[in-house]
N, C-alpha and C positions, 0 to 999 in steps of 0.2 A: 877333549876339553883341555885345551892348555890353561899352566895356572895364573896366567895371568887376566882369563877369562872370567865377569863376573857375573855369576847367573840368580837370578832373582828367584824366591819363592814359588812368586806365582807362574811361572817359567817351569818351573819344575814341574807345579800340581798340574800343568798342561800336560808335560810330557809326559805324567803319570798316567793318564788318560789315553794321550797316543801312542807312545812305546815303554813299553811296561821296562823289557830289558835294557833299555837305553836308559833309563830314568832310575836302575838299580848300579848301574855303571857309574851313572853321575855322581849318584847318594853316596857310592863307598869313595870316590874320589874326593868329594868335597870333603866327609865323614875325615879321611886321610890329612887331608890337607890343612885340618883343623879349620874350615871356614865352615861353624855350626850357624851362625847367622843368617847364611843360603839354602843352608837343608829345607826339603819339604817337607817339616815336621808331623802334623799332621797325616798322610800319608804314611811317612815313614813309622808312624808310631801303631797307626792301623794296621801295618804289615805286622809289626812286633806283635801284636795284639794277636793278628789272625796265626802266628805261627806258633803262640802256645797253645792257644782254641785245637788247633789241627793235631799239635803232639796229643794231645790228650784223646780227639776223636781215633786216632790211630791206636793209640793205649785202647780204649771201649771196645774197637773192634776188632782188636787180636783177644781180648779178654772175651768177649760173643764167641771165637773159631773155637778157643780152645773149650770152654765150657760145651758149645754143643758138641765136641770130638768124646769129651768125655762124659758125655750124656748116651752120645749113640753107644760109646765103648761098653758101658754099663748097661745098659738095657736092648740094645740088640747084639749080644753076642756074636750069634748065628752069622755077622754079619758082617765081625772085624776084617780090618785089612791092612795091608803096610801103606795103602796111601793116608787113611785114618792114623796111624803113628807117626807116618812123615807130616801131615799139617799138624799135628799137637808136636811134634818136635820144633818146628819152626814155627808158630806161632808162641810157643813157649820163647824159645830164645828172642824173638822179635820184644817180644813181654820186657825180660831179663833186661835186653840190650835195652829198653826204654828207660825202665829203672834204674840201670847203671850208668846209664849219661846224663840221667834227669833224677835224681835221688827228691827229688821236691814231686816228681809225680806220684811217689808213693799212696799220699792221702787223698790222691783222686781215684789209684786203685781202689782204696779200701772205700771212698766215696760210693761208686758205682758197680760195687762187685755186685751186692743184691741185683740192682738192675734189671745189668746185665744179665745176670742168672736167668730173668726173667725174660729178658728177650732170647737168649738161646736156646731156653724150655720152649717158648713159639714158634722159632720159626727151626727149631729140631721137630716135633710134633708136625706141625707143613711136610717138610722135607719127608722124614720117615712115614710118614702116614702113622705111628704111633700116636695115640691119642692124649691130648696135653694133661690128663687128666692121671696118665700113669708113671708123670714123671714128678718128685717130691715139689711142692709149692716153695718148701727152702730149699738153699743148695745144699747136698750132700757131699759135696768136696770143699775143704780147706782151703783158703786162700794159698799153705804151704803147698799143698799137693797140686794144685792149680800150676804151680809155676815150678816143681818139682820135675827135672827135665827124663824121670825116673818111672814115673808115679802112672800105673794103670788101673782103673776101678775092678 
C-alpha cells in the first residue's frame, strides 16, 4: 500500500473478511501513518476486544493445569512424577509471566480462582478415576502456593 493510496473503511471490513493478514498489514500501516479516518474501526476494535477475552482464557486455563497438578500431587501420591512437576513448573511460570506483563489480570485471577478450582476438581476426578467426592469442595491451596514456583502439597 503506498501512502499515497486512499483506502476506505468499507474497503477494509471487506478485506477483513477476505484476508485476515493482509487487512492486519493495512491497519498497522495506516495506524503508522496517522490516517485514523481509513481504519476499520469496528473490526479493529473487535480484535482488541477478542485479545483481552483470549489473555484472560489463557490465565483460566494455565490456572485449571496447575490446580489439577496439585490435586493429583496431594492426593495420589503413589502416583507422582517429574512430568507432573515439569507441567506445575511451567504452567506456573506461564501464570507469573501473564501477571507480570498484564499486572491488570490479577483481579481476574482472584475472579475465577474458585472456579477454576472447581473445574479442576472435575475433570482431575475424570482423569484420575478418583472420585469428585474425595477432593475438598474448596480449594485447599492458597492463591500464594498456587503460583509459588516452590510449593508441593
Amino acid at each position: 500500500m503506498s501512502s499515497q493510496t486512499t483506502v476506505s473503511a468499507g474497503s477494509l471490513a471487506h478485506l477483513y473478511q477476505q484476508d485476515y493478514a493482509l487487512w492486519l498489514d493495512t491497519t498497522c500501516q495506516l495506524l503508522r501513518a496517522g490516517r485514523l479516518a481509513e481504519v476499520d474501526v469496528a473490526n479493529l476494535l473487535e480484535e482488541l476486544e477478542d485479545m483481552g477475552r483470549s489473555e484472560k482464557r489463557v490465565l483460566s486455563s494455565n490456572l485449571i493445569v496447575v490446580l489439577m497438578h496439585l490435586l493429583k500431587y496431594a492426593y495420589q501420591p503413589g502416583q507422582r512424577s517429574n512430568s507432573w512437576r515439569f507441567a506445575l513448573k511451567e504452567h506456573r511460570r506461564r501464570l507469573r509471566e501473564a501477571l507480570n506483563a498484564s499486572p491488570s489480570l490479577k483481579p481476574h485471577f482472584e475472579q475465577v480462582f474458585a472456579d477454576c478450582y472447581q473445574e479442576a476438581r472435575d475433570l482431575n476426578a475424570t482423569e484420575t478415576g478418583v472420585g469428585l467426592e474425595n477432593f475438598p469442595l474448596e480449594c485447599p491451596f492458597s492463591r500464594d502456593q498456587v503460583l509459588d514456583r516452590e510449593y508441593l502439597p
